[in-house]
Every structure is written in C-alpha cells, then in structure tokens.
C-alpha positions in Angstrom: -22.2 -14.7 -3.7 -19.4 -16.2 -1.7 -18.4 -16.5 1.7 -16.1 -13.2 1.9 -18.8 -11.0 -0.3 -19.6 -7.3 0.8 -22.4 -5.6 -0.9 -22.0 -2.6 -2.6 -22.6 -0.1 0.0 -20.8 -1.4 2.4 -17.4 -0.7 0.2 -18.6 2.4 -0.8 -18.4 3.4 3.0 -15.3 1.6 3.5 -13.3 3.1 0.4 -14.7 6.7 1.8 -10.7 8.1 1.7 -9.9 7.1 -2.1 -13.8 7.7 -3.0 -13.2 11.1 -2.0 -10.2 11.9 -3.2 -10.9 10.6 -6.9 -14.1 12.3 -6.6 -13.0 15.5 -5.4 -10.1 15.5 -8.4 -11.9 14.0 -11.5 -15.1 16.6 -10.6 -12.6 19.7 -11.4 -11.5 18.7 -14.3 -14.8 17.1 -15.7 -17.2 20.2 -14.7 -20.5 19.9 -16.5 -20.6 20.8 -20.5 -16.9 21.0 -20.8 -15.7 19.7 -23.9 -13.4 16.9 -24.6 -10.5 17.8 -26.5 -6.2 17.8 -25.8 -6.7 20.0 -22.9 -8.9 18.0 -21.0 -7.5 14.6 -21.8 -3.9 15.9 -20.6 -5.5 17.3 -17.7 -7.3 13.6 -16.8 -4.3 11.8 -17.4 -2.9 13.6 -14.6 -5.3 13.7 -12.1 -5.5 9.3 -12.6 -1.6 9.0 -12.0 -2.0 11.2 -9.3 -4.4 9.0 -7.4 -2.1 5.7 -8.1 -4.3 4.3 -11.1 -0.4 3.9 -12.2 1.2 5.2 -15.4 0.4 2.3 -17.5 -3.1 1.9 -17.0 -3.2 5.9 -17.3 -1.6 5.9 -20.8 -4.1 2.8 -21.6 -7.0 4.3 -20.0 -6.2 7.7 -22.1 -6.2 5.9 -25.4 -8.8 3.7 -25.0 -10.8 7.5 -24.3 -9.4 9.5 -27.2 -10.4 6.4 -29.2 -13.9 6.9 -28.3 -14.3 10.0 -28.7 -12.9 10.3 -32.4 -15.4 7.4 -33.3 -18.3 9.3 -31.6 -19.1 6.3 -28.5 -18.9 9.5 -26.6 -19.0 13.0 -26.9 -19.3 15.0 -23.5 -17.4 15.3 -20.4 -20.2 13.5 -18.0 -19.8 10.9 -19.9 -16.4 9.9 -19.5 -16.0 8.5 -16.0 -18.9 5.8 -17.3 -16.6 5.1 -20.0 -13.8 5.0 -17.7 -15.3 2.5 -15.0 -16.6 0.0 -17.8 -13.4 -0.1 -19.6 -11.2 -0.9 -15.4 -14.1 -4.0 -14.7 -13.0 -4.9 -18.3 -9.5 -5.4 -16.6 -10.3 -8.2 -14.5 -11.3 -12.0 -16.0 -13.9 -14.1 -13.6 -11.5 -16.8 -13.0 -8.3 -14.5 -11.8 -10.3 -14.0 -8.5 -11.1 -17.5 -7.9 -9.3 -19.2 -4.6 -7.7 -22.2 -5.8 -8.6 -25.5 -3.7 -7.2 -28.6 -3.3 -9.4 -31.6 -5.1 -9.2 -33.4 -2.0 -8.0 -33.3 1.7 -6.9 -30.2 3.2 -6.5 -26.8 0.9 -3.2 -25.0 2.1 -2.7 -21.3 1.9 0.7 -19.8 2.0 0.9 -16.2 3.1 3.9 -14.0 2.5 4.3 -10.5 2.5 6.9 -7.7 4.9 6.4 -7.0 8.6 3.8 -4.6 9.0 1.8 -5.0 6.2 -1.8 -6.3 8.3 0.0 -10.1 7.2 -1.4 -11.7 10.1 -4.5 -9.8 10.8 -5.3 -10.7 7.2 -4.0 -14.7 8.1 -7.1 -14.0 10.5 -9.6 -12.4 9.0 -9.5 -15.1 6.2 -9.5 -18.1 8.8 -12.0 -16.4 10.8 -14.4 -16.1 7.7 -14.0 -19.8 6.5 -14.6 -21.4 10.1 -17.8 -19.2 10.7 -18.9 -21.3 7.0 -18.3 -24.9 8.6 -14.6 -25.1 7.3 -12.3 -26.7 9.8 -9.1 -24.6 10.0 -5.6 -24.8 11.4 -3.0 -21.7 11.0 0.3 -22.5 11.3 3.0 -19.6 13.0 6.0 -20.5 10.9 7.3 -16.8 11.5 9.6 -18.1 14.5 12.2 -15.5 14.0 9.9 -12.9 15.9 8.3 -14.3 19.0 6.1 -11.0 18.5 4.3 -12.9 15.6 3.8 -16.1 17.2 2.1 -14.7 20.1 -0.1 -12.1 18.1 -1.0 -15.3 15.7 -1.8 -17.3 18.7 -4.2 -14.8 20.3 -6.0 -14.3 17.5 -6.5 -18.5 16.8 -8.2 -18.1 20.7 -10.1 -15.2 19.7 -11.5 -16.9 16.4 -11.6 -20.6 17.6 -9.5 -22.0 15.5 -6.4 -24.4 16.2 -2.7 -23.2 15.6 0.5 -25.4 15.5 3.8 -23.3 16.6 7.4 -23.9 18.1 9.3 -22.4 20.0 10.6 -18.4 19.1 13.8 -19.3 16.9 12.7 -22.8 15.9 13.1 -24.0 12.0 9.9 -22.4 10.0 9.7 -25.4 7.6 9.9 -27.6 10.6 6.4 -25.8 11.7 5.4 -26.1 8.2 6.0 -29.6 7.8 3.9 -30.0 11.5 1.2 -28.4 10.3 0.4 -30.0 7.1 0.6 -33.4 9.6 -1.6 -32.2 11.6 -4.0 -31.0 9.2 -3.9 -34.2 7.3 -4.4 -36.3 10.6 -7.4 -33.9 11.8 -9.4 -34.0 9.1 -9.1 -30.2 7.8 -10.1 -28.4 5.6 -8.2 -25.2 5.3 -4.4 -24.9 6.6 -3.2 -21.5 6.7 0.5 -20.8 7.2 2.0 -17.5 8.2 6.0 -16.6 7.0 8.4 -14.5 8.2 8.5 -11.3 6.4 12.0 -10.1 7.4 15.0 -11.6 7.8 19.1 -9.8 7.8 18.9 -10.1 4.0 17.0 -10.5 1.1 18.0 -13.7 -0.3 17.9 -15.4 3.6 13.8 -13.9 3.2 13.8 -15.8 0.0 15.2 -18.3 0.7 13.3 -19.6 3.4 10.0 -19.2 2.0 11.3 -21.5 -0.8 12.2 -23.7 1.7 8.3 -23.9 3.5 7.3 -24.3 -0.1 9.3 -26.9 -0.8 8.5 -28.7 2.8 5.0 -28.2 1.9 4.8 -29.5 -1.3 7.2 -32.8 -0.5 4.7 -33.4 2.7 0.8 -32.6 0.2 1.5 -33.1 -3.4 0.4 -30.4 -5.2 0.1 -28.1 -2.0 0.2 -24.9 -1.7 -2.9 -24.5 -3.4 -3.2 -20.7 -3.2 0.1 -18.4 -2.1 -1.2 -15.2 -0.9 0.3 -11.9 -1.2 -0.4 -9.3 1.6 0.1 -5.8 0.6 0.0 -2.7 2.4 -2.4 -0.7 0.4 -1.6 2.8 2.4 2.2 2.1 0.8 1.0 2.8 -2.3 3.5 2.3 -5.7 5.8 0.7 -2.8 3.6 -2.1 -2.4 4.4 -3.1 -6.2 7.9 -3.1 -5.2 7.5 -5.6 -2.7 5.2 -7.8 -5.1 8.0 -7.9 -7.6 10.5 -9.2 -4.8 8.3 -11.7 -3.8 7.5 -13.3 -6.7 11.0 -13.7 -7.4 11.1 -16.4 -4.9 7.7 -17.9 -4.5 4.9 -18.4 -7.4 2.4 -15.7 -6.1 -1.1 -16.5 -7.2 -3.2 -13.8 -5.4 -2.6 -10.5 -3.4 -4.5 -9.5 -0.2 -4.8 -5.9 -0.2 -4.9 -4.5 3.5 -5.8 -1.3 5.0 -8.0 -0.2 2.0 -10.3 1.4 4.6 -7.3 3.6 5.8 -6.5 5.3 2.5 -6.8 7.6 -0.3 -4.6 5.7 -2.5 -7.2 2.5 -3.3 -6.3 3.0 -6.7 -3.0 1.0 -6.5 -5.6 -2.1 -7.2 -5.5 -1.2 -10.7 -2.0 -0.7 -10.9 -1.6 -3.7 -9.4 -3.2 -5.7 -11.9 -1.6 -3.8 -14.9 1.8 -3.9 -13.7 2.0 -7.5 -12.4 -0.9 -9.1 -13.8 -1.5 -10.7 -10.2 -4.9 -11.2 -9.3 -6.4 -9.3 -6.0 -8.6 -11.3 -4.3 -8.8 -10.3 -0.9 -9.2 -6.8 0.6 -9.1 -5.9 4.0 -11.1 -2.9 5.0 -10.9 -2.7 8.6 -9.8 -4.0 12.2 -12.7 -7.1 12.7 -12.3 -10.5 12.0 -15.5 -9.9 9.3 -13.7 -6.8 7.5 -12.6 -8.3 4.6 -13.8 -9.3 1.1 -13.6 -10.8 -1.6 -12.5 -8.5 -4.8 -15.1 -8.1 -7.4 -14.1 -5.7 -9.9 -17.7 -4.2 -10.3 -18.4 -3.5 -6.9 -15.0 -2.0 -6.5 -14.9 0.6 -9.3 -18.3 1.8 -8.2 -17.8 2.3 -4.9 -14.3 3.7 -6.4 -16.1 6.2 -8.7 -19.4 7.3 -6.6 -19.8 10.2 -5.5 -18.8 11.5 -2.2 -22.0 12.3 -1.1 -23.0 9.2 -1.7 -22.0 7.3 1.9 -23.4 10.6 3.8 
C-alpha cells in the first residue's frame, strides 16, 4: 500500500456518479438469462461508448467478448461484465503507475495542464499527502501570468505547511523555476513541485514556455523533472484527451492526474485515456480536501466502476 492508497470502498462511494450511470445502462441491456448473440453485443457496444469507455477500447472490448463466447469461456449474459472488468485491469502494467523519483537529492514534479482543470488543488493535494509521510516539500508558483494562481497556490502551502517560492504577478516562470530547484537543493528537500501556466494568448507561447521551465529545470538538476504530471478535468470528458494530445506535443508527459472524478458520470474516460494515449493515470482526485486523492490501481478502480449501485447505500 502507498502513501496516496484508498481502499476499495471508499472509491466505490466516491465514483457514486459513473457507478451509477454504468450500472443503471449495462443492467438493461444484460437483464438475467438473456442470451448472447449480435443483438446484444451491438447493443453493449453502445451503451460502453456512451459512458466514455471510448471507441477503441469499445471495438477491443467487443472482440475480445465475441471471442469468448465462440470458444465457450462464457456463455450467459451475467457473465459478461466479469469478463469485461478482468479483461480493463488487464489494460494497465504495475510499473506504468509508478512515480518516478530522483536517485538522489530532491525529486521534482512538473505539473501542466489548462486553467480550470483542479491543476493547483491537485499541486496540493499531492504535496499535502507526501509532507503528512515525513517528505519535506517546496511548491514552486511559476504560473506568474495570473496573480489569481499565485495567491491560490500560496494559501494553500499555509494551509498544508509546506514552503513556496514565487515572484512577483508577471515575473519570468523559468526564473521561479530556476529559484526553486535552488532552494530545494540548498534546503535539503525532498519533493519540489512546480505549478505552470495553463493559458497563455496562443498555443505555441503555452508551449513554449513550459519547454522553457523544462529546459531551466533540467540545466539547474540533471536528469530533473523526474515525473511531469498531467491534470485533466475528468468532468470534460473526450475533451480532456484533446488537451493531453496538445500537451504532449511540447513536454514528455509521463503521468496524468485525473481531477474531479467524484463530480461525474463520465469516470470512464480513464480507460480511454489509457487506450488512446497510452499515458499512465496515476493520480485521481476525488474530492475538495487535501486527503481526496489516490493513487490509481486498476483493480480497485474497475470494481468500484462496475459495482452495483446499491452497493454504497
């Protein structure tokens, strides 16, 4: 168990929105005793690309099922959403979900990801979690373009207890950048968490600065950032792969905090997710405290994904 897991239960409660909306819509088309044939498997394929599984993993999903049931693995229609939740945790290799951490000195976390998304309640909730486990932590407000950020960034390092290193509203982000890994260096830290801006007047000046941190970043700590994190706004749905496929156009993203999984019925983008980009979730947030997020596990997640509403009642 790490420092960010939730048991079971607890994500079945917080996934109540997409638990009940899979469950309502898989339960009338699998009704008890109906057989398995064209009919039904057309029907299913429609009801998983309607709760944001995603096309791909549908299609997969749908072959991987009319394969079983020509060889005769299975035969009724209870027995396909077992079938269906083994063959998702399938998806999902132990090491994709592992934070990468530097083999010495501080680890340093990049987070990216557009206004709005929960970026720097997730920033938070992650620093949060590692200084409650002994880690020393700094955050670092390189969003200077909106003072909004800096200050929400700095009440939240009082409200946690952890340090922050900022400028002034306008200053040079990679200047902060460069501060920070300083600081962290020269305080002994172990984690160094640095926030970005996530809109500028264009696309390429967006992309072109968080190149620029990275490059700052990596100049300063050899071999930093260790772990460039992805927050996505789960309640965005197929929009949120959008915004992954713009970001990683600029910056190597090696994980994707999924936020706001608590307020939606459309969880189900975490498979698409993985599918479609082949970018590890590690993180979900699943509320508005500092101690509502979690690390992704794959078998936790497609049970509480799959149980029945009735279930968290």
């Amino acid at each position: 168990m790490g420092i960010f897991s939730k048991t079971a239960e607890y994500l079945k409660e917080r996934l109540g929105k997409t638990r009940d909306k899979i469950s309502s819509s898989l339960s009338a088309v699998l009704s008890l005793g109906r057989k398995i044939d064209d009919e039904l498997l057309n029907e299913l394929e429609e009801t998983l690309i309607s709760d944001d599984i995603g096309v791909e993993t549908t299609e997969r999903l749908i072959t991987e099922l009319r394969e079983a049931y020509r060889s005769r693995k299975i035969s009724k229609s209870e027995e396909v959403i077992p079938f269906l939740k083994e063959q998702i945790k399938n998806y999902w290799p132990p090491e994709d979900r592992q934070l990468h951490t530097a083999p010495s000195g501080p680890t340093v976390i990049l987070v990216a990801g557009v206004n709005g998304t929960g970026k720097t309640t997730s920033i938070a909730k992650l620093a949060y979690i590692f200084n409650r486990n002994g880690k020393k932590v700094i955050v670092a407000a390189c969003d200077t373009f909106r003072a909004a950020a800096v200050e929400q960034l700095t009440i939240w390092a009082d409200r946690i207890g952890v340090q922050i290193v900022k400028h002034q509203a306008g200053s040079d982000p990679a200047a902060v950048a460069f501060d920070a890994c300083e600081a962290a260096l020269a305080r002994g830290t172990d984690i160094l968490i640095l926030d970005t801006a996530g809109r500028l007047h264009t696309k390429k000046d967006l992309m072109l600065q968080l190149t620029k941190i990275r490059d700052v970043v990596t100049k300063k700590m050899p071999g930093a950032p260790h772990e460039v994190l992805l927050v996505l706004d789960a309640t965005t749905g197929q929009n949120a792969i959008s915004q992954a496929q713009l970001f990683t156009e600029a910056i190597n993203v090696t994980g994707i905090v999924l936020a706001k999984l608590d307020g939606t019925a459309r969880g189900g983008i975490v498979i698409a997710i993985k599918e479609k980009l082949d970018i590890p979730v590690k993180f979900v947030g699943l509320g508005e405290k500092p101690e509502d997020i979690a690390e992704f596990d794959p078998a936790n997640f497609v049970e509480a994904l799959f149980a029945p509403a009735s279930q968290s009642k």
